[in-house]
C-alpha positions as CSV (number, residue, x, y, z in Angstrom):
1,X,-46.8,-16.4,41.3
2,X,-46.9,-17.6,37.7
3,X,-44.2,-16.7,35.7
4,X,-44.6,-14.6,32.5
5,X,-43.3,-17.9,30.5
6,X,-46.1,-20.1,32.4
7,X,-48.7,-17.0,30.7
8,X,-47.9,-15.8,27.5
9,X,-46.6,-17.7,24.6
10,X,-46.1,-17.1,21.1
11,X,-47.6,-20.0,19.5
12,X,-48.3,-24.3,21.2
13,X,-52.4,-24.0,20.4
14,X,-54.3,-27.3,20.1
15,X,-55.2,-27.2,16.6
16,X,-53.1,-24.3,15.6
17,X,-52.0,-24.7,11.8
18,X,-49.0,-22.4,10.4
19,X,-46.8,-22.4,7.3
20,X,-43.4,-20.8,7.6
21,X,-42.7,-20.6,3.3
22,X,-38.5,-21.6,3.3
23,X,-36.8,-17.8,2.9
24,X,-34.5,-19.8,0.0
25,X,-38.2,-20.4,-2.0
26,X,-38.8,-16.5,-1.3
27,X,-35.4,-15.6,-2.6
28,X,-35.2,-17.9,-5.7
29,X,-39.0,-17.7,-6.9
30,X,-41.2,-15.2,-5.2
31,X,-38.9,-12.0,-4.9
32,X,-38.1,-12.5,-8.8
33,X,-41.4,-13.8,-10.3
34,X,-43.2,-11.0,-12.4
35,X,-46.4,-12.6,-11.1
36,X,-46.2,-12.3,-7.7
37,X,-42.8,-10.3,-6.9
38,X,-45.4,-7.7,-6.4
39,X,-47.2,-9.3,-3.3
40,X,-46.3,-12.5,-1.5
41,X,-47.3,-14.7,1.2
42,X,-44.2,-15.8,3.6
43,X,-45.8,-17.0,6.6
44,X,-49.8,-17.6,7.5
45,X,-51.5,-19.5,9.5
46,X,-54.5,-19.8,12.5
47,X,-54.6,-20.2,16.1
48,X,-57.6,-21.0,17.7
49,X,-58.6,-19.8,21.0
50,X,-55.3,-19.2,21.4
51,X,-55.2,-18.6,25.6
52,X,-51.7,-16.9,26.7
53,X,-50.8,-15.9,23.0
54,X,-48.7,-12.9,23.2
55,X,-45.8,-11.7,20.6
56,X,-43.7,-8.2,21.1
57,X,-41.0,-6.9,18.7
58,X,-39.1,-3.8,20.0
59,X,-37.8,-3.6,16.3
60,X,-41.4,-4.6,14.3
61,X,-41.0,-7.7,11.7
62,X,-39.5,-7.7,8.4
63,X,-43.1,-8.2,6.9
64,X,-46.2,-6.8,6.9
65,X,-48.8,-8.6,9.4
66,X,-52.6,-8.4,9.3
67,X,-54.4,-10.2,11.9
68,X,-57.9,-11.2,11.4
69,X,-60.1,-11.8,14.5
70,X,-62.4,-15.1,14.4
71,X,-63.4,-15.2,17.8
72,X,-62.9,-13.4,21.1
73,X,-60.9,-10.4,22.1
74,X,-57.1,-9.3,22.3
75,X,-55.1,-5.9,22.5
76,X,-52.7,-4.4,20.1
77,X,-50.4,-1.5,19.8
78,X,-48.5,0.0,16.9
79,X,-46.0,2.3,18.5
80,X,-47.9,3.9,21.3
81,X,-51.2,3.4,19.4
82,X,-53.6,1.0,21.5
83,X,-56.5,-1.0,19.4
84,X,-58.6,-3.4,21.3
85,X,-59.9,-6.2,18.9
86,X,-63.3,-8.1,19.0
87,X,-64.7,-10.6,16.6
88,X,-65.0,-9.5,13.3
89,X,-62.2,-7.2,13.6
90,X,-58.7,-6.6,11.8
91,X,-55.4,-5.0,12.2
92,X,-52.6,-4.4,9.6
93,X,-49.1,-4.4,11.7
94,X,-46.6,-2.9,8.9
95,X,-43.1,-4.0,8.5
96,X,-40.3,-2.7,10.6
97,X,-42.5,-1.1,13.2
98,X,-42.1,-1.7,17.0
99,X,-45.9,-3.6,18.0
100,X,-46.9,-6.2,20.1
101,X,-50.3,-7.9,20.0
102,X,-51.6,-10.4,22.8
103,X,-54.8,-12.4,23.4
104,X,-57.3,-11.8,26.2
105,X,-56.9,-13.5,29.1
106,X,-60.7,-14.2,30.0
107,X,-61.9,-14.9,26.8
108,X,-58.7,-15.4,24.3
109,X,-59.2,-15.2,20.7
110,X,-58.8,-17.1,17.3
111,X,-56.9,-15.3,14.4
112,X,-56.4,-16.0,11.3
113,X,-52.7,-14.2,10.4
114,X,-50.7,-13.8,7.4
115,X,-47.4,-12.8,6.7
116,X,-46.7,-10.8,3.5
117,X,-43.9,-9.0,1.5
118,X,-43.6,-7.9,-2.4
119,X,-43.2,-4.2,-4.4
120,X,-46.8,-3.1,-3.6
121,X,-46.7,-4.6,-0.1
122,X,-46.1,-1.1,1.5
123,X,-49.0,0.3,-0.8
124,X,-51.6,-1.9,0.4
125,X,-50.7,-0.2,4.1
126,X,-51.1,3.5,2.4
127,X,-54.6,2.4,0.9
128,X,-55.9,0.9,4.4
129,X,-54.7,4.1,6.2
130,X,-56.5,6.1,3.3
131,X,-59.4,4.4,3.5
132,X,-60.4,3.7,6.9
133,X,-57.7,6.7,8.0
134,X,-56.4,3.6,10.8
135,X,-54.7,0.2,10.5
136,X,-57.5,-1.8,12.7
137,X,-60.8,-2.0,11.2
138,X,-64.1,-4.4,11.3
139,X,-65.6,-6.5,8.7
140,X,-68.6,-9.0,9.1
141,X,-68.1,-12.5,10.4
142,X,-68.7,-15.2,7.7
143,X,-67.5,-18.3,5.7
144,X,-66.7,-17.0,2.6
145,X,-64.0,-14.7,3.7
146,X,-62.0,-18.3,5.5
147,X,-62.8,-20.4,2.6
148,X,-60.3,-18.1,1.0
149,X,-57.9,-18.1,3.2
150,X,-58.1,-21.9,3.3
151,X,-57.5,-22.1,-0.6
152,X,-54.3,-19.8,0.2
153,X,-53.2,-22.3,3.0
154,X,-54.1,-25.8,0.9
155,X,-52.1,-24.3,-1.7
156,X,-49.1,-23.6,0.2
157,X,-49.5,-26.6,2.2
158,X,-49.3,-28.8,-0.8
159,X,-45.8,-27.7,-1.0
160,X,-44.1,-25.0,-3.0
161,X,-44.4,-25.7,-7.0
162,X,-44.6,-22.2,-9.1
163,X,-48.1,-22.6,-9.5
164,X,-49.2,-23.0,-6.1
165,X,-47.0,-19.8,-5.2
166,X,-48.7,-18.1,-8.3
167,X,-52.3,-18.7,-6.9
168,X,-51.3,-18.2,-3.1
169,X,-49.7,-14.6,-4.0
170,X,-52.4,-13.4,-6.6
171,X,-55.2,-14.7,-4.5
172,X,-53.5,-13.0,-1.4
173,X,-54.4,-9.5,-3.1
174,X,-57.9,-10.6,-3.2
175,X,-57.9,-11.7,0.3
176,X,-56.3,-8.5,1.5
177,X,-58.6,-7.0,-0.5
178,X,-61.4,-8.0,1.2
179,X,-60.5,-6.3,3.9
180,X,-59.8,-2.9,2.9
181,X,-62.4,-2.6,0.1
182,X,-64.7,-4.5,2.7
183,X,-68.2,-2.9,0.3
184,X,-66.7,-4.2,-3.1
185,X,-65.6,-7.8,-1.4
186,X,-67.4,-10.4,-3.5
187,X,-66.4,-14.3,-3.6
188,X,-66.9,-16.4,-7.0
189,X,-66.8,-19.8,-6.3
190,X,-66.3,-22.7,-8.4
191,X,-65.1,-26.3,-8.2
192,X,-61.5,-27.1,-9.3
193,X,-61.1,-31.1,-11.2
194,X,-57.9,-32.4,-10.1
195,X,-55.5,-33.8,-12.3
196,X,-53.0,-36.8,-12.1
197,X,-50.5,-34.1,-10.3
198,X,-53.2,-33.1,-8.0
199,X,-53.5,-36.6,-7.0
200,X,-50.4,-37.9,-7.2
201,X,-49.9,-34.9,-4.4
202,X,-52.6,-36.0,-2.1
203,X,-51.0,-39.6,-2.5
204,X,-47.9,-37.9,-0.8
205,X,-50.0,-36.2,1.7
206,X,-51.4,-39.0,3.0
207,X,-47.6,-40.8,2.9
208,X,-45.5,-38.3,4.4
209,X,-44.6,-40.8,7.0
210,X,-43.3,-43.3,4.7
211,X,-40.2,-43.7,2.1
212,X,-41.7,-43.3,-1.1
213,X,-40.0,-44.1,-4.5
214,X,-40.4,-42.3,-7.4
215,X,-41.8,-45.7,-9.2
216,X,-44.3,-46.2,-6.2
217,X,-45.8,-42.7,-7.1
218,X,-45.9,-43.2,-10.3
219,X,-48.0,-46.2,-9.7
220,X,-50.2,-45.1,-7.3
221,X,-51.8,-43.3,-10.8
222,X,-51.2,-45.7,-13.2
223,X,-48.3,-44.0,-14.8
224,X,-44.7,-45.3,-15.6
225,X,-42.4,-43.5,-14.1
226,X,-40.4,-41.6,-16.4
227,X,-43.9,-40.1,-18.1
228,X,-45.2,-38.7,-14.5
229,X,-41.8,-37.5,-13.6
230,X,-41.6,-35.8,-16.8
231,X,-45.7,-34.3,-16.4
232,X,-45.1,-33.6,-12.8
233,X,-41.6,-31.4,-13.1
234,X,-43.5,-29.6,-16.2
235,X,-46.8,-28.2,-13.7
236,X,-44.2,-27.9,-10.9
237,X,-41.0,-26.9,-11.4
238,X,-39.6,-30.3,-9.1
239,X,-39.3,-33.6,-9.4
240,X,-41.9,-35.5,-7.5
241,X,-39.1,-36.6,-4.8
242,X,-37.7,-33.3,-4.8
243,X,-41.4,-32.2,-4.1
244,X,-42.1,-34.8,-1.6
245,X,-39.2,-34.2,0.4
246,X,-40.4,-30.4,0.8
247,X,-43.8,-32.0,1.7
248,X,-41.8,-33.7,5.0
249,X,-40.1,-31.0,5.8
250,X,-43.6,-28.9,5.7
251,X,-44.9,-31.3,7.8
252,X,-41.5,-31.9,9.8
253,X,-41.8,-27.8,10.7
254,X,-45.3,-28.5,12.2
255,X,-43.5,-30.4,14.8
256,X,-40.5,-28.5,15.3
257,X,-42.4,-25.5,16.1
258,X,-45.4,-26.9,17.7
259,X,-44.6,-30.2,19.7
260,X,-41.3,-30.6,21.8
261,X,-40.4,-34.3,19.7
262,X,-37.0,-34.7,19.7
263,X,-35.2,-34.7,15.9
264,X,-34.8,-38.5,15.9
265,X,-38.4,-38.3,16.4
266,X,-39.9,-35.7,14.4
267,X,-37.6,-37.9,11.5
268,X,-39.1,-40.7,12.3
269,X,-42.5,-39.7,11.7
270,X,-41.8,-37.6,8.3
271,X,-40.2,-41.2,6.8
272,X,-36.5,-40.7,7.3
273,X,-35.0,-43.2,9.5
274,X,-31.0,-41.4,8.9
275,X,-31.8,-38.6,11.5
276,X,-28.7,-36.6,10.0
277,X,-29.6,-36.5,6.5
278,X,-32.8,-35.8,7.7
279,X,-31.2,-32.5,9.4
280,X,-29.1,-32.1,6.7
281,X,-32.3,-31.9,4.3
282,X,-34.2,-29.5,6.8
283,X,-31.3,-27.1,6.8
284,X,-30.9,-26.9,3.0
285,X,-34.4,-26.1,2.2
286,X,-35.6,-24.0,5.6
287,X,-31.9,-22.2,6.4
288,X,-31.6,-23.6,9.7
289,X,-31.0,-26.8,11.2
290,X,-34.1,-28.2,13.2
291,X,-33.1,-27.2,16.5
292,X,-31.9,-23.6,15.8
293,X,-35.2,-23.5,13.9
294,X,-37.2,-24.6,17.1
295,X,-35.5,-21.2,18.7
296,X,-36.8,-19.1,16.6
297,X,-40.2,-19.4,16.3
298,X,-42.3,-17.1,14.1
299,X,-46.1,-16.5,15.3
């Protein structure tokens, strides 16, 4: 017989994405900003037919969790309240509540889940229970509804600078939103013209395995170094190494949580060949050194 471990899992999907944001960034910029210390992103991310997925807290989660269903079918209880989910559908877990949630076993699903904290956080719970008088309800299945969550991902995937927190937390409300106020939800779309920060960002993207200087950025745009920096702290609130290094440890969470690469490896591949000051940079930013960090995994 199988054991539980061999069935259920909180999180190893081919082609799962997550984003855990550092609780230091939550601390020192989202819990104080008067933009968005009202409502917050702290973890999101999607698993697709995510077979075996299963997470229980006895004691709930120190955020509030809505799950959006993509595809196929899972169970979820609040308490001793049951919900079974189907495409199309959603459930709002709130904070400090015992749940557990867990995909089907025939036919598993793909969510799309967010983490979220902030002043109003709690509020946005009281409004879905007003207005659909239950945490779990349904909306239509469609693209424009993922293309915003996608922006909120991108965003916070292109590391943590004030303005990408900004946008990720007020576009949250519009997301969550969406949801709740399912009749009112409308989508405005436009195109976005990157800037030299923008690209100089994508350069690092693309680089996150390498050792990058500050000049070589700089010159991957055609500016001298000491103009970018200057441009580049202003839009972000780091320096671009500062900034890159988050970018590697993004990225270096990604394989902590989701691959079983040893350190030296998982260093390796994010451009730091000093495995220690690699671990010593993981643990500054994220709280944890990588291995504790691999034990507690967040789904």
């Amino acid at each position: 017989m199988a054991k539980k471990d061999d069935i259920y899992k909180r999180d190893g999907f081919q082609g799962q994405r997550a984003i855990i944001i550092p609780r230091k960034i939550l601390k020192e910029q989202c819990r104080v900003h008067p933009l968005i210390s009202n409502l917050f992103v702290t973890d999101i991310g999607f698993y697709p037919k995510a077979k075996g997925h299963y997470r229980e807290r006895p004691h709930g989660c120190d955020q509030h969790i809505l799950i959006y269903v993509a595809s196929g079918y899972g169970h979820a209880e609040i308490k001793k309240e049951s919900f079974k989910l189907a495409p199309g559908d959603f459930i709002f877990l709130p904070a400090k509540t015992k749940h557990h949630y867990q995909s089907d076993e025939k036919n598993p699903w793909s969510i799309y889940w967010v983490h979220f904290s902030g002043s109003i956080a709690s509020e946005i719970l009281k409004t879905t229970l007003v207005h659909q008088a239950s945490y779990k309800g349904s909306v239509e299945i469609g693209a424009r509804r993922v293309i915003l969550f996608d922006e909120i991902y991108k965003n916070l995937e292109r590391g943590y600078g004030i303005e990408n927190l900004i946008f990720s937390g007020m576009a949250l409300s519009y997301f969550l939103s969406s949801f709740i106020f399912n009749r009112n939800y409308n989508q405005l779309e436009g195109e976005k013209k990157e800037d030299i920060v923008d690209v100089s960002i994508n350069f690092m993207q693309k680089n996150l395995h390498k050792r990058l200087t500050l000049k070589e950025i700089a010159q991957s745009i055609s500016f001298s170094a000491s103009h970018f920096s200057f441009l580049f702290k202003k839009k972000t609130g780091y320096s671009p190494v500062e900034y890159f290094n988050h970018l590697k440890v993004q990225k270096a969470c990604q394989y902590v949580l989701f691959t079983d690469l040893r350190i030296k490896e998982i260093s390796n591949n994010v451009g730091f060949e000093d495995q220690y000051y690699f671990s010593r940079l993981f643990s500054k930013l994220m709280g944890l050194p990588p291995l504790e960090y691999r034990k507690k995994r967040l789904a």
